[in-house]
The first five atom37 places (N, CA, C, CB, O) and aatype in JSON, in Angstrom:
{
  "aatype": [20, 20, 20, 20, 20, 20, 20, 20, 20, 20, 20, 20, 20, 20, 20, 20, 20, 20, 20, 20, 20, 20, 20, 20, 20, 20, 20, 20, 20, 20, 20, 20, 20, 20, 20, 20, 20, 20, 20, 20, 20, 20, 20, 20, 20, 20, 20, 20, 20, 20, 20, 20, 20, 20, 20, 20, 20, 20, 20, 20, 20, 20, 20, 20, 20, 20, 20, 20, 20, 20, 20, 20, 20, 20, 20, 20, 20, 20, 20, 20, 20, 20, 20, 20, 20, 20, 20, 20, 20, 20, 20, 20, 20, 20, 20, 20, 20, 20, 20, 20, 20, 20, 20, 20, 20, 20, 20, 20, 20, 20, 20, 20, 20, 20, 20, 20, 20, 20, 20, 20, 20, 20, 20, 20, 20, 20, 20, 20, 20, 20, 20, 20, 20, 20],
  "atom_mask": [
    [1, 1, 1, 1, 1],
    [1, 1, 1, 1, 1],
    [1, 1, 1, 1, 1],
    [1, 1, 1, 1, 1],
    [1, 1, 1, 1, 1],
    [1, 1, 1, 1, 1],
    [1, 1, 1, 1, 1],
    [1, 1, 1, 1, 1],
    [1, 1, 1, 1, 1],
    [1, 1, 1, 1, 1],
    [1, 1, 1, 1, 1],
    [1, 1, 1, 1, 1],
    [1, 1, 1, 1, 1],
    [1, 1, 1, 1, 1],
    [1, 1, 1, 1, 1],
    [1, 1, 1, 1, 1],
    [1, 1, 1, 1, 1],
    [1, 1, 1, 1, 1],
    [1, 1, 1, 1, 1],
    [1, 1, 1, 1, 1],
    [1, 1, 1, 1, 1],
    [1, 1, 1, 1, 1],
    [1, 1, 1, 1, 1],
    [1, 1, 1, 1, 1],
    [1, 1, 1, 1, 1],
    [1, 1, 1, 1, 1],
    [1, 1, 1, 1, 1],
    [1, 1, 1, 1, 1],
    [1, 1, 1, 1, 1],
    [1, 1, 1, 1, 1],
    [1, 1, 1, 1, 1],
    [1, 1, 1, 1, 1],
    [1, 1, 1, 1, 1],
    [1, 1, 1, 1, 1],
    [1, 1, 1, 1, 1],
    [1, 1, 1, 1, 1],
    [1, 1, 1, 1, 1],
    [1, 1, 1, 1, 1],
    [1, 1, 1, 1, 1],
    [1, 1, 1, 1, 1],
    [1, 1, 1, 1, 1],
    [1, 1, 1, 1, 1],
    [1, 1, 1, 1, 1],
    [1, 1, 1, 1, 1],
    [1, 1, 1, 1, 1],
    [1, 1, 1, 1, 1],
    [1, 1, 1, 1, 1],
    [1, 1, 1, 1, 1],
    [1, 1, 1, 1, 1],
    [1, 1, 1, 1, 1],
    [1, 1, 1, 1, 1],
    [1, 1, 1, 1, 1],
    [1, 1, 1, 1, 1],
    [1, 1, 1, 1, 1],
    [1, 1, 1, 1, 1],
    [1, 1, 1, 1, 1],
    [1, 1, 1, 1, 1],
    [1, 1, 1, 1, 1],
    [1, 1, 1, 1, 1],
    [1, 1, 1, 1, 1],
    [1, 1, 1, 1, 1],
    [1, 1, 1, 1, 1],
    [1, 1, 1, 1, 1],
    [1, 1, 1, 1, 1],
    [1, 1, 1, 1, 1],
    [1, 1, 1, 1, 1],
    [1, 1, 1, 1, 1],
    [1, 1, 1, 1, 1],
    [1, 1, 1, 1, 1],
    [1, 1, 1, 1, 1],
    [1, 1, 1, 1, 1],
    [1, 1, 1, 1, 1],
    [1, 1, 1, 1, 1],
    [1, 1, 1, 1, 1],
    [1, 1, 1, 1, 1],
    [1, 1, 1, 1, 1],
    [1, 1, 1, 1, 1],
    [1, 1, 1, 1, 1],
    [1, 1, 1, 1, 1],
    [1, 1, 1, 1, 1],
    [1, 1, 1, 1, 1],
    [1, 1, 1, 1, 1],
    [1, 1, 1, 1, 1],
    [1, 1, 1, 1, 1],
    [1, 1, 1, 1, 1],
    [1, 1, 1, 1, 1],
    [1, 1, 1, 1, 1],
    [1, 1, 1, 1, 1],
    [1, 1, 1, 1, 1],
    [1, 1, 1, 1, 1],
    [1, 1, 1, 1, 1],
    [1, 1, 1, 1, 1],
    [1, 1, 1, 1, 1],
    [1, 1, 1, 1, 1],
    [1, 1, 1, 1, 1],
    [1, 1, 1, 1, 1],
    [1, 1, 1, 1, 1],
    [1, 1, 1, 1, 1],
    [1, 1, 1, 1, 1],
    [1, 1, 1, 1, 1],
    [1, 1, 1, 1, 1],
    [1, 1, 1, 1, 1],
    [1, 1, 1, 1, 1],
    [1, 1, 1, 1, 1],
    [1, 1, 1, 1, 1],
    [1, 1, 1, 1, 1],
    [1, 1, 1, 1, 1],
    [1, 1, 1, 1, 1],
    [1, 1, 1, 1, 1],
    [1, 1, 1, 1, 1],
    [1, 1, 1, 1, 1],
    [1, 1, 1, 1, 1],
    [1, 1, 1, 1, 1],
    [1, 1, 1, 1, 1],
    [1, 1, 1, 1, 1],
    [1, 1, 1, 1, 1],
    [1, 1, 1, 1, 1],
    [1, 1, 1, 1, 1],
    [1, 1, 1, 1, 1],
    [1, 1, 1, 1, 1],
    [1, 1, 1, 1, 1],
    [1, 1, 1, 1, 1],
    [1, 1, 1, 1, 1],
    [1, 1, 1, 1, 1],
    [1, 1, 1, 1, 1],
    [1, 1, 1, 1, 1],
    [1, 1, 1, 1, 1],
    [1, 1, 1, 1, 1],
    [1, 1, 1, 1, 1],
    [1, 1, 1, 1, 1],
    [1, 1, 1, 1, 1],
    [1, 1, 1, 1, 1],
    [1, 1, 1, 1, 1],
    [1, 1, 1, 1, 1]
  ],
  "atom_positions": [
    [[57.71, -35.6, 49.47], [58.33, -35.36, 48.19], [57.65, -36.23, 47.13], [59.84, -35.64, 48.25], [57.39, -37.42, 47.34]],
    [[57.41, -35.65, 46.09], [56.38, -36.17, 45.01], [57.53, -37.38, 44.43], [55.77, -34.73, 43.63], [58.7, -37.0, 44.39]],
    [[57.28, -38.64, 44.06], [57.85, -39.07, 43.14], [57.22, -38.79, 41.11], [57.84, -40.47, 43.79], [56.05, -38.65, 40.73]],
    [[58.37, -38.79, 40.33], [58.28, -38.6, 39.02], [56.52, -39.32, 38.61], [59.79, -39.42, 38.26], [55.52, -38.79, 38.11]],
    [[56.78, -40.63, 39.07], [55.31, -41.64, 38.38], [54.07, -41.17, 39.74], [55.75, -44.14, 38.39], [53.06, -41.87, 39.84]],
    [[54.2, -40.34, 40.39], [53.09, -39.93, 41.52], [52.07, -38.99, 40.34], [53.92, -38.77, 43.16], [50.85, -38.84, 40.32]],
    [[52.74, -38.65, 39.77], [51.85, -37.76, 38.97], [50.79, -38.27, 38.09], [52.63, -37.01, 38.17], [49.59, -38.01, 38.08]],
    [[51.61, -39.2, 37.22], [50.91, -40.54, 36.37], [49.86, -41.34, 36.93], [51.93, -41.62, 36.08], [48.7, -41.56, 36.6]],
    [[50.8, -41.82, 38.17], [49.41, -42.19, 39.18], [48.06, -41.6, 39.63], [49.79, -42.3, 40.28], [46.98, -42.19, 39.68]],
    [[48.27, -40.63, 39.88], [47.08, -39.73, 40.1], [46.66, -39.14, 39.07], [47.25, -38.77, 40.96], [45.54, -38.69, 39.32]],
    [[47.04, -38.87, 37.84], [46.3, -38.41, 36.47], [45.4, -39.78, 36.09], [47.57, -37.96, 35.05], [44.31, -39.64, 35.54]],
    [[46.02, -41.33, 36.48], [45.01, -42.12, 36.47], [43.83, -42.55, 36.78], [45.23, -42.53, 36.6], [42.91, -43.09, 36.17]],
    [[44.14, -42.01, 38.4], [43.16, -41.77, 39.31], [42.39, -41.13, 39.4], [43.35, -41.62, 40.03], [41.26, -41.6, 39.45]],
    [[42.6, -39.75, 39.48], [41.8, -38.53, 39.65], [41.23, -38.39, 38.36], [42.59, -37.26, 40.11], [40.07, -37.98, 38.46]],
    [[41.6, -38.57, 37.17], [41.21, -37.81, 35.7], [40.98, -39.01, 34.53], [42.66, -36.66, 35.12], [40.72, -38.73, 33.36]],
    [[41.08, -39.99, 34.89], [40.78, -41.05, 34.28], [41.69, -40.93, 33.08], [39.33, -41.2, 34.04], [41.41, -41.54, 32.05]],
    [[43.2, -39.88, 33.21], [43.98, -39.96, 31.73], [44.91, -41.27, 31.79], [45.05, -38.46, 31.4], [45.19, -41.88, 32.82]],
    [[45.24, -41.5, 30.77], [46.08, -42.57, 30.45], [47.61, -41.79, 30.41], [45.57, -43.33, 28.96], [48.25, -41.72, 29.37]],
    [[48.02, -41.3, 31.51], [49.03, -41.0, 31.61], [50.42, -41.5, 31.76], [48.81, -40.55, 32.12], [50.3, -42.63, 32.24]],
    [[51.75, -41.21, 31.59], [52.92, -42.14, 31.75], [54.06, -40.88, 32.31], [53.4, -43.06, 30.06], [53.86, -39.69, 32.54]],
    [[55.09, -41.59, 32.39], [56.31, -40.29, 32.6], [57.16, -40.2, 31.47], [57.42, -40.5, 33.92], [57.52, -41.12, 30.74]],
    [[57.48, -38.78, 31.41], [58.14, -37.94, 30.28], [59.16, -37.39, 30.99], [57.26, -36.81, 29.55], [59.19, -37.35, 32.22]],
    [[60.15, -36.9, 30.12], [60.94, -36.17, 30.87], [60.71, -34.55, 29.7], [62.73, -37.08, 31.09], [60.67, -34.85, 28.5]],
    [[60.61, -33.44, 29.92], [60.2, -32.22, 29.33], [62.2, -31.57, 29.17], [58.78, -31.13, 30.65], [63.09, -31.53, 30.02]],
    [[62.18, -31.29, 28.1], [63.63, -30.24, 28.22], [63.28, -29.01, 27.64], [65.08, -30.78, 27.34], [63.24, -29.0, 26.41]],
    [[63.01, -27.97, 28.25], [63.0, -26.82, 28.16], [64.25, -25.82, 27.41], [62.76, -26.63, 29.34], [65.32, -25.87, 28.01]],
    [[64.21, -25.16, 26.49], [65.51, -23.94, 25.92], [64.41, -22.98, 25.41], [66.89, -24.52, 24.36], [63.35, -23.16, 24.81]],
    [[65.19, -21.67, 25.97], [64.98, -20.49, 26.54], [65.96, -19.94, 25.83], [65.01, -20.36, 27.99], [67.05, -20.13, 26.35]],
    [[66.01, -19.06, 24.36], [66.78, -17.98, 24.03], [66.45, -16.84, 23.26], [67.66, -18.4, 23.53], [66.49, -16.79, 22.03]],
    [[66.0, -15.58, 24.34], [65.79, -14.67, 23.83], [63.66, -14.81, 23.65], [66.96, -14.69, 22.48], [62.76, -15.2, 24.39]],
    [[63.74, -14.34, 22.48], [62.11, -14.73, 22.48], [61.53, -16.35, 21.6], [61.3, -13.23, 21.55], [60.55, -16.64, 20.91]],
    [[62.66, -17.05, 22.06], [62.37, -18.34, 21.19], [62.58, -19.36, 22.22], [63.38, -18.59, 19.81], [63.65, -19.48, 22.81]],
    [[61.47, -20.15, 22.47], [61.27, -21.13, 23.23], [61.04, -22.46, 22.43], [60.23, -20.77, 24.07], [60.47, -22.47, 21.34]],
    [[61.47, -23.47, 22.98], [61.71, -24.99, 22.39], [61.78, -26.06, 23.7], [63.34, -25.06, 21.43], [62.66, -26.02, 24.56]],
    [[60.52, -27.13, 23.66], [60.79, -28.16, 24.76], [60.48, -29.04, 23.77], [59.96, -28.23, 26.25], [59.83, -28.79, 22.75]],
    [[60.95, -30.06, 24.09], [61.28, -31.87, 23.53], [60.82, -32.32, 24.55], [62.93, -32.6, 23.22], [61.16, -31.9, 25.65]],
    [[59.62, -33.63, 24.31], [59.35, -34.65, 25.24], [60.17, -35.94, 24.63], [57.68, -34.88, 25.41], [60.34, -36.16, 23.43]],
    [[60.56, -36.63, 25.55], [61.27, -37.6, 26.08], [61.1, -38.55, 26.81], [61.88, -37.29, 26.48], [61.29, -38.59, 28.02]],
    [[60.54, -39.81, 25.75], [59.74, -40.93, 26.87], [60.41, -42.04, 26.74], [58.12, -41.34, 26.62], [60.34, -42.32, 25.54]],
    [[60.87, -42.65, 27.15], [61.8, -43.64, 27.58], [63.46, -43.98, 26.99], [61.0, -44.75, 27.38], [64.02, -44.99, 26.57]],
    [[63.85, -42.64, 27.2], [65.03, -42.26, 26.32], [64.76, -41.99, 24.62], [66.07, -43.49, 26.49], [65.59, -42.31, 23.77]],
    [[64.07, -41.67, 24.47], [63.64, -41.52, 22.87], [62.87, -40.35, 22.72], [62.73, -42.75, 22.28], [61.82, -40.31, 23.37]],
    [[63.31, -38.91, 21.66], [62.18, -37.64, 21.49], [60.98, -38.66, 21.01], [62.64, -36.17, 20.08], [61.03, -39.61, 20.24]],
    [[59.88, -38.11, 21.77], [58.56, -38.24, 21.01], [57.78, -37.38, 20.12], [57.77, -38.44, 21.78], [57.13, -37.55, 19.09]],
    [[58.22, -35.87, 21.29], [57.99, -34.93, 20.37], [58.5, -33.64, 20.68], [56.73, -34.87, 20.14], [59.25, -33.44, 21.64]],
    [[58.06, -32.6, 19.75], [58.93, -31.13, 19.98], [58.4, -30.23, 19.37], [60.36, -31.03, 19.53], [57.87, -30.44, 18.28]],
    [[58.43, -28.98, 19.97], [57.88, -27.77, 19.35], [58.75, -26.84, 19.73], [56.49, -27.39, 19.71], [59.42, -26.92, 20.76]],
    [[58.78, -25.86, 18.86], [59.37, -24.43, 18.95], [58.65, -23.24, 18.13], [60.84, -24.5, 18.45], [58.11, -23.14, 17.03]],
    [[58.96, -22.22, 19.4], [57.71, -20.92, 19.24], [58.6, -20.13, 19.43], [56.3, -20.66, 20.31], [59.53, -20.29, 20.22]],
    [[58.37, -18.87, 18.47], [59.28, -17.31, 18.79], [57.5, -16.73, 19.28], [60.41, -16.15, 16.79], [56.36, -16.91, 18.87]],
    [[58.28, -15.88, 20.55], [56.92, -14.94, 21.52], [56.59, -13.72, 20.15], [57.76, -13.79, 23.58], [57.19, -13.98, 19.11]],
    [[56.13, -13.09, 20.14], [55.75, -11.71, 19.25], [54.73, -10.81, 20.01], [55.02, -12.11, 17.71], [53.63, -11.21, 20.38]],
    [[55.36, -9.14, 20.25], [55.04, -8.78, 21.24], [55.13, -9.14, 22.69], [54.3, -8.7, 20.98], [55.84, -9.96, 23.27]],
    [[53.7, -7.81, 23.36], [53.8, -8.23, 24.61], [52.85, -9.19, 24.75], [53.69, -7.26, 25.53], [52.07, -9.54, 23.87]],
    [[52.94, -9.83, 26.33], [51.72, -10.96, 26.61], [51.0, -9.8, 27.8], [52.39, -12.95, 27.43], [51.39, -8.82, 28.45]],
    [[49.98, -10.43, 27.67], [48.91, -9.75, 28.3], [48.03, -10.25, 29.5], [48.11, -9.52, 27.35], [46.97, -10.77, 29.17]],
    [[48.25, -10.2, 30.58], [47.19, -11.01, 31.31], [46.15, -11.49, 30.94], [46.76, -10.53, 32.13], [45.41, -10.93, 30.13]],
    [[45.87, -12.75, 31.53], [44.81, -13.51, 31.13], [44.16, -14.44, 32.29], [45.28, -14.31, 29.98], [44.56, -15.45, 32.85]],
    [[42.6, -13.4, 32.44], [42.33, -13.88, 33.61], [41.1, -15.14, 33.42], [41.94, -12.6, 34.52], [39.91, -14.87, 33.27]],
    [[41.57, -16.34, 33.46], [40.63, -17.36, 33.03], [39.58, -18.01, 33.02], [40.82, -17.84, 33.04], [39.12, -18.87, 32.26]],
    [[39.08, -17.32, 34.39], [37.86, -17.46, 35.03], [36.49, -16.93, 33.96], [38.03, -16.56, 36.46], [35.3, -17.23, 33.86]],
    [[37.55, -15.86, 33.19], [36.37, -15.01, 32.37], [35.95, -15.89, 31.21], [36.91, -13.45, 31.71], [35.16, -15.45, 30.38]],
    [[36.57, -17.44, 31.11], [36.29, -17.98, 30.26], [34.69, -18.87, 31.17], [37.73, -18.75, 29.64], [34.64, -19.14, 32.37]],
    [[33.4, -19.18, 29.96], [33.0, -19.56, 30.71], [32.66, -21.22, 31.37], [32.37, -18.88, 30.46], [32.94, -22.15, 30.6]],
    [[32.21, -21.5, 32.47], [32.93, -23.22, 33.05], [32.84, -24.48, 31.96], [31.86, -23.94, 34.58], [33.66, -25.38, 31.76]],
    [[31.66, -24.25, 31.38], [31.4, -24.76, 29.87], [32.7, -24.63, 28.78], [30.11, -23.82, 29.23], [33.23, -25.71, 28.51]],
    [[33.04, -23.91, 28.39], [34.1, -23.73, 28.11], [35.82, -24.48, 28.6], [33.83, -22.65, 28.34], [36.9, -24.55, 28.01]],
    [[35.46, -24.8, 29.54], [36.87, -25.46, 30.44], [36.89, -26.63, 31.01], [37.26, -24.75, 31.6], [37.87, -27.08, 31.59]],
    [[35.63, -27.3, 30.86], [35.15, -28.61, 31.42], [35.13, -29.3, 30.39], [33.88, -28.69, 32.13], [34.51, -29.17, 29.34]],
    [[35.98, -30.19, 30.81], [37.36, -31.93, 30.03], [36.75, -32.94, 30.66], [39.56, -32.16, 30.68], [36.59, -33.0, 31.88]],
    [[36.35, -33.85, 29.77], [36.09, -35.03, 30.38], [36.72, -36.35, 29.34], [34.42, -35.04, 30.66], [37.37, -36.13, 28.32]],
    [[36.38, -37.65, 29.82], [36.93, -38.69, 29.25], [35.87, -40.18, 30.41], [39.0, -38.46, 29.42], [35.34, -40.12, 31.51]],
    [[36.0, -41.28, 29.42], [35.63, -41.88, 29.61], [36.66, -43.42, 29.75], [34.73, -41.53, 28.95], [37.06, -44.09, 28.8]],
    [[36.88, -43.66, 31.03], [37.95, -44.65, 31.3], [36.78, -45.71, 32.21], [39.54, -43.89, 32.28], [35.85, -45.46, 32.98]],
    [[37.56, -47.36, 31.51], [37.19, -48.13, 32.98], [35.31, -47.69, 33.42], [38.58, -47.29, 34.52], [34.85, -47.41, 34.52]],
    [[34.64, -47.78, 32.13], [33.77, -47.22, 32.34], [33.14, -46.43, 33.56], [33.31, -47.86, 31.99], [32.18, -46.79, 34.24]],
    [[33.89, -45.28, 33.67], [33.45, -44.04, 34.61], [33.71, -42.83, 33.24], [34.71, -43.79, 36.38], [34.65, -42.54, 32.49]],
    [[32.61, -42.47, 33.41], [33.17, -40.65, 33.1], [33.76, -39.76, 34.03], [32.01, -39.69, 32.76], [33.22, -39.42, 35.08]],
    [[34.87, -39.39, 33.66], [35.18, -38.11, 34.67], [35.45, -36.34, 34.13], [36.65, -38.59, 35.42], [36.13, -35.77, 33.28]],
    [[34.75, -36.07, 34.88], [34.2, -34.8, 34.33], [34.77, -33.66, 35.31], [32.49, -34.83, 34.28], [34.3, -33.46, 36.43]],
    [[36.18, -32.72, 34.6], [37.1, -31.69, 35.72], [36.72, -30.65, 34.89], [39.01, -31.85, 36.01], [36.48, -30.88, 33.71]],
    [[36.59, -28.96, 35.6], [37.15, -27.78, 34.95], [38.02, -27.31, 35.65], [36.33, -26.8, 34.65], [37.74, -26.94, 36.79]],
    [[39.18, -27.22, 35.19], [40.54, -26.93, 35.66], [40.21, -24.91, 35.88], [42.02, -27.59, 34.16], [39.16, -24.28, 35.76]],
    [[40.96, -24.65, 36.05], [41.05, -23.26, 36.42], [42.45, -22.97, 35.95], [40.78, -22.96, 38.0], [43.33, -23.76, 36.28]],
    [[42.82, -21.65, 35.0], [43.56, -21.11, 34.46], [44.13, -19.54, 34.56], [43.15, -21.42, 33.6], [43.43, -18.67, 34.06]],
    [[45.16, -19.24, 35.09], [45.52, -17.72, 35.26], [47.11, -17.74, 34.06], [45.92, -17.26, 37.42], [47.58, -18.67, 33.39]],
    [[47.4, -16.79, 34.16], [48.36, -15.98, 33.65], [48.48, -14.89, 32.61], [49.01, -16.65, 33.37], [47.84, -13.86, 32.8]],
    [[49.48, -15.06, 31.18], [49.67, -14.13, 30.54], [49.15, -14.79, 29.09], [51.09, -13.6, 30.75], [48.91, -15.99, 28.98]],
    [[49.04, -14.06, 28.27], [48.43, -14.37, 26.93], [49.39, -13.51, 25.89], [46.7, -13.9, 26.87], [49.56, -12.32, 26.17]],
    [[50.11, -14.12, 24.53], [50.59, -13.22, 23.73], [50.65, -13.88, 22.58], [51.75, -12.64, 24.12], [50.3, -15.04, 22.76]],
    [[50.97, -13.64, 21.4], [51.03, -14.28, 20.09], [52.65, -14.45, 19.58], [50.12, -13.33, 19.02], [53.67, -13.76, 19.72]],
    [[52.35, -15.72, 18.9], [53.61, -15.95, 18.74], [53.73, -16.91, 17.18], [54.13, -16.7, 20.18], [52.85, -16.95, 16.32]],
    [[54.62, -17.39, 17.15], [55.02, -17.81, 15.55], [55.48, -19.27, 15.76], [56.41, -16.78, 14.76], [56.47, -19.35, 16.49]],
    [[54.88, -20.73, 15.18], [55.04, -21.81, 15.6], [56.45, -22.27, 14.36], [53.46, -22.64, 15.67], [56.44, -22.51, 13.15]],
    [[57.17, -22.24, 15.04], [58.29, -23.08, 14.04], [58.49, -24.04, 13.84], [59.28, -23.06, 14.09], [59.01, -24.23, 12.74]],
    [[58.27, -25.06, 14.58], [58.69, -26.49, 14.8], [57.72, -27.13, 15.45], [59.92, -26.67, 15.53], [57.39, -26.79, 16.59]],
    [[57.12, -28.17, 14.77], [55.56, -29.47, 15.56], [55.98, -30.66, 15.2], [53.62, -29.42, 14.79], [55.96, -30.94, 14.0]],
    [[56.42, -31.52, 16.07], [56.6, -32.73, 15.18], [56.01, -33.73, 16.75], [58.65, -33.01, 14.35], [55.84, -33.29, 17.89]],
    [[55.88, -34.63, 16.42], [55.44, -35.61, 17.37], [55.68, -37.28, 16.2], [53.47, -35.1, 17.96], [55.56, -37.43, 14.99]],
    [[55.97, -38.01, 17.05], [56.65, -39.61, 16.89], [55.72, -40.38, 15.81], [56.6, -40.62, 18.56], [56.01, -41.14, 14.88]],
    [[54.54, -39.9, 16.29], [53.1, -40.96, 15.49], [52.84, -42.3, 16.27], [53.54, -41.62, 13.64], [52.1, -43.17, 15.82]],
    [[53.49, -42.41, 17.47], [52.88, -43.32, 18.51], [52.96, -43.07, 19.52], [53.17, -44.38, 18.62], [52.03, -43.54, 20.17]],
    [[53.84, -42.36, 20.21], [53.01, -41.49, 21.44], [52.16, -40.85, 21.52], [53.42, -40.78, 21.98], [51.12, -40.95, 22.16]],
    [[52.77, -39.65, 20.44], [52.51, -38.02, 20.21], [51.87, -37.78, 18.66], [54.16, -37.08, 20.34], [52.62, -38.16, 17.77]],
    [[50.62, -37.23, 18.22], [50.28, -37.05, 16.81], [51.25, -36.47, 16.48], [49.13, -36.39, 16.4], [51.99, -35.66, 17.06]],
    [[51.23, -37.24, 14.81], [52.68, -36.27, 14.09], [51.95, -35.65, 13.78], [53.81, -36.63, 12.92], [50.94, -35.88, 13.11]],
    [[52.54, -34.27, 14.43], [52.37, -32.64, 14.38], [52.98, -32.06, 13.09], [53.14, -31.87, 15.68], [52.51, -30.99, 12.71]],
    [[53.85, -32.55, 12.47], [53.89, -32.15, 11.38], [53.32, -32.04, 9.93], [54.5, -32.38, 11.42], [53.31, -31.36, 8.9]],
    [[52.81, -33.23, 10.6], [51.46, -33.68, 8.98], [50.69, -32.42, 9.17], [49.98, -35.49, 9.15], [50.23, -32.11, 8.07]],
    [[50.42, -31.73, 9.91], [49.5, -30.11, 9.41], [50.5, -28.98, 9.15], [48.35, -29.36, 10.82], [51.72, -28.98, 8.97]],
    [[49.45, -27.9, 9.21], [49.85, -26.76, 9.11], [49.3, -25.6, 10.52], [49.38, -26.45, 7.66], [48.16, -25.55, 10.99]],
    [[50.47, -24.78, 10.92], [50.05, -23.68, 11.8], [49.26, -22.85, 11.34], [50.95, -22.98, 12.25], [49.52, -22.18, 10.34]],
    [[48.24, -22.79, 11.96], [47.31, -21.21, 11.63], [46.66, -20.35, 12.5], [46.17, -21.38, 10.83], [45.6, -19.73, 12.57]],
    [[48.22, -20.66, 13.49], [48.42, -19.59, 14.33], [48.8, -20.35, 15.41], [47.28, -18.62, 14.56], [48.55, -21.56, 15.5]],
    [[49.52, -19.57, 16.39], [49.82, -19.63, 17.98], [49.66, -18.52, 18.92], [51.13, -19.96, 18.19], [49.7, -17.29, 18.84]],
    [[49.42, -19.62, 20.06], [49.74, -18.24, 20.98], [50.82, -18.5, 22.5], [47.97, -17.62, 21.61], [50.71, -19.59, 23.05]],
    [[51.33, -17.98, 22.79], [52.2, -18.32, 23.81], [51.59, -17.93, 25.35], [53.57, -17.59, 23.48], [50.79, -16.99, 25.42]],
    [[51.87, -18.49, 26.29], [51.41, -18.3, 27.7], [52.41, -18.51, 29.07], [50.28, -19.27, 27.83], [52.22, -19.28, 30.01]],
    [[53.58, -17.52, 28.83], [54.22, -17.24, 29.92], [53.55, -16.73, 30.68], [55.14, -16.64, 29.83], [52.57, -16.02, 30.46]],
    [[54.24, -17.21, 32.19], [53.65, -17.53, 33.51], [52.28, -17.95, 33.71], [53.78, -16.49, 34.25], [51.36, -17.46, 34.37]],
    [[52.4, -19.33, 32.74], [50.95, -19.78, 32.82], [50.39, -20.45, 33.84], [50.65, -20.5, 31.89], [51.01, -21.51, 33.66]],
    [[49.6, -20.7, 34.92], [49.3, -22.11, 35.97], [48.24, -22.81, 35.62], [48.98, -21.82, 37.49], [47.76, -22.39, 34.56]],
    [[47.7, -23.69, 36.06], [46.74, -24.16, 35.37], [46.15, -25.53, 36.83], [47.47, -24.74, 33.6], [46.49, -26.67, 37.17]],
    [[45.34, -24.72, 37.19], [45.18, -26.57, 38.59], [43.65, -27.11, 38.15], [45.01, -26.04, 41.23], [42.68, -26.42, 37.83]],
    [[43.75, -28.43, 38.24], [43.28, -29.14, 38.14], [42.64, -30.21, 39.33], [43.91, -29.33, 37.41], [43.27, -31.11, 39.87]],
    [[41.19, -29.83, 39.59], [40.23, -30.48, 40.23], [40.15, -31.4, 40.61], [39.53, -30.54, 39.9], [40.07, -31.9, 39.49]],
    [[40.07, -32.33, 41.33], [39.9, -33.74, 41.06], [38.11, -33.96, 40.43], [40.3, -34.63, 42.69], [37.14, -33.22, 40.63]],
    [[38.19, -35.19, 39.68], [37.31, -34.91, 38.66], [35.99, -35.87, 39.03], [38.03, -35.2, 37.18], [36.1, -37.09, 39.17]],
    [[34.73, -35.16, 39.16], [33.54, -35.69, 39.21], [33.23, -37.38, 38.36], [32.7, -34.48, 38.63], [33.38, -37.71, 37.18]],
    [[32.95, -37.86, 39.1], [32.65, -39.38, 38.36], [31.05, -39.95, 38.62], [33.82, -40.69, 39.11], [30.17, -40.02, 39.47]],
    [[31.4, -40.33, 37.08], [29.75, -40.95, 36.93], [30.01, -42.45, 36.16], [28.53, -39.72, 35.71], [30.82, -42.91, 35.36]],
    [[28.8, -42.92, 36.91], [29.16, -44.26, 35.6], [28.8, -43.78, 34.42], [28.27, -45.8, 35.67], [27.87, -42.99, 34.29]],
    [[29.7, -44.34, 33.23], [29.33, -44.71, 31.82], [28.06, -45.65, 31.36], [30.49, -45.38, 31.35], [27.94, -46.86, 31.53]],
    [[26.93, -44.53, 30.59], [26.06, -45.94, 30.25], [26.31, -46.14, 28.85], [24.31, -45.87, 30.51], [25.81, -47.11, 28.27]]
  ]
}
C-alpha cells in the first residue's frame, strides 16, 4: 500500500521534481469541473472548467517523443523522462485560475486563451534517464 509522501519520494527520486504532498478536492456538476489544491491545510490553488462539446480520443503516442520529453536539472543531475499519454481530448471554458503566489503561480494575474479538458486522461511516467550536469 502506497503511502501519501511515497509519491513525493519518488518524484524526488526518479524525476528530480521538487515535489511535496497535496491533498486534490475534486467537484463534479454536470459539465463543470472544479479541484482545489490543499497544502498543509491552506488552498494554494484552484481552477474551474465547464467541458463544451464532445471529447474525442486522444491517442498520444501520435505526439512526437520530442514533443513529450521533460527534463530538469536537480542536485546537479539532469533527468530526462517522456511520459506517455492516452485518453480523451475536448474544449472547454476556463472560469476560475488562481494559485497562492508561493506554492502555486498566481494564475490569476493572466488571462485564458483557451482550454481544453481531458476526461479519462492517464498519463505514466518513466523513470527518468540521468546525466550529470555540466
Amino acid at each position: 500500500m502506497n503511502r501519501p509522501w511515497d509519491s513525493a519520494d519518488n518524484g524526488n527520486r526518479n524525476w528530480g521534481l521538487d515535489k511535496r504532498v497535496a491533498r486534490f478536492d475534486w467537484q463534479r456538476r454536470g459539465r463543470r469541473e472544479r479541484v482545489a489544491v490543499h497544502h498543509q491545510d491552506r488552498e494554494i490553488a484552484a481552477l474551474t472548467l465547464d467541458r463544451l462539446g464532445p471529447a474525442l480520443p486522444f491517442p498520444g503516442g501520435l505526439l512526437p517523443a520530442g514533443w513529450r520529453t521533460l527534463g530538469q536539472i536537480r542536485d546537479g543531475q539532469r533527468f530526462l523522462y517522456t511520459p506517455s499519454v492516452r485518453g480523451r481530448l475536448g474544449l472547454a471554458r476556463l472560469r476560475e485560475a488562481r494559485g497562492d503566489g508561493e506554492h502555486f503561480p498566481t494564475l490569476q494575474a493572466g488571462r485564458s486563451r483557451g482550454a481544453l479538458a481531458l476526461p479519462d486522461f492517464h498519463m505514466h511516467f518513466p523513470v527518468a534517464r540521468t546525466e550529470p550536469h555540466r
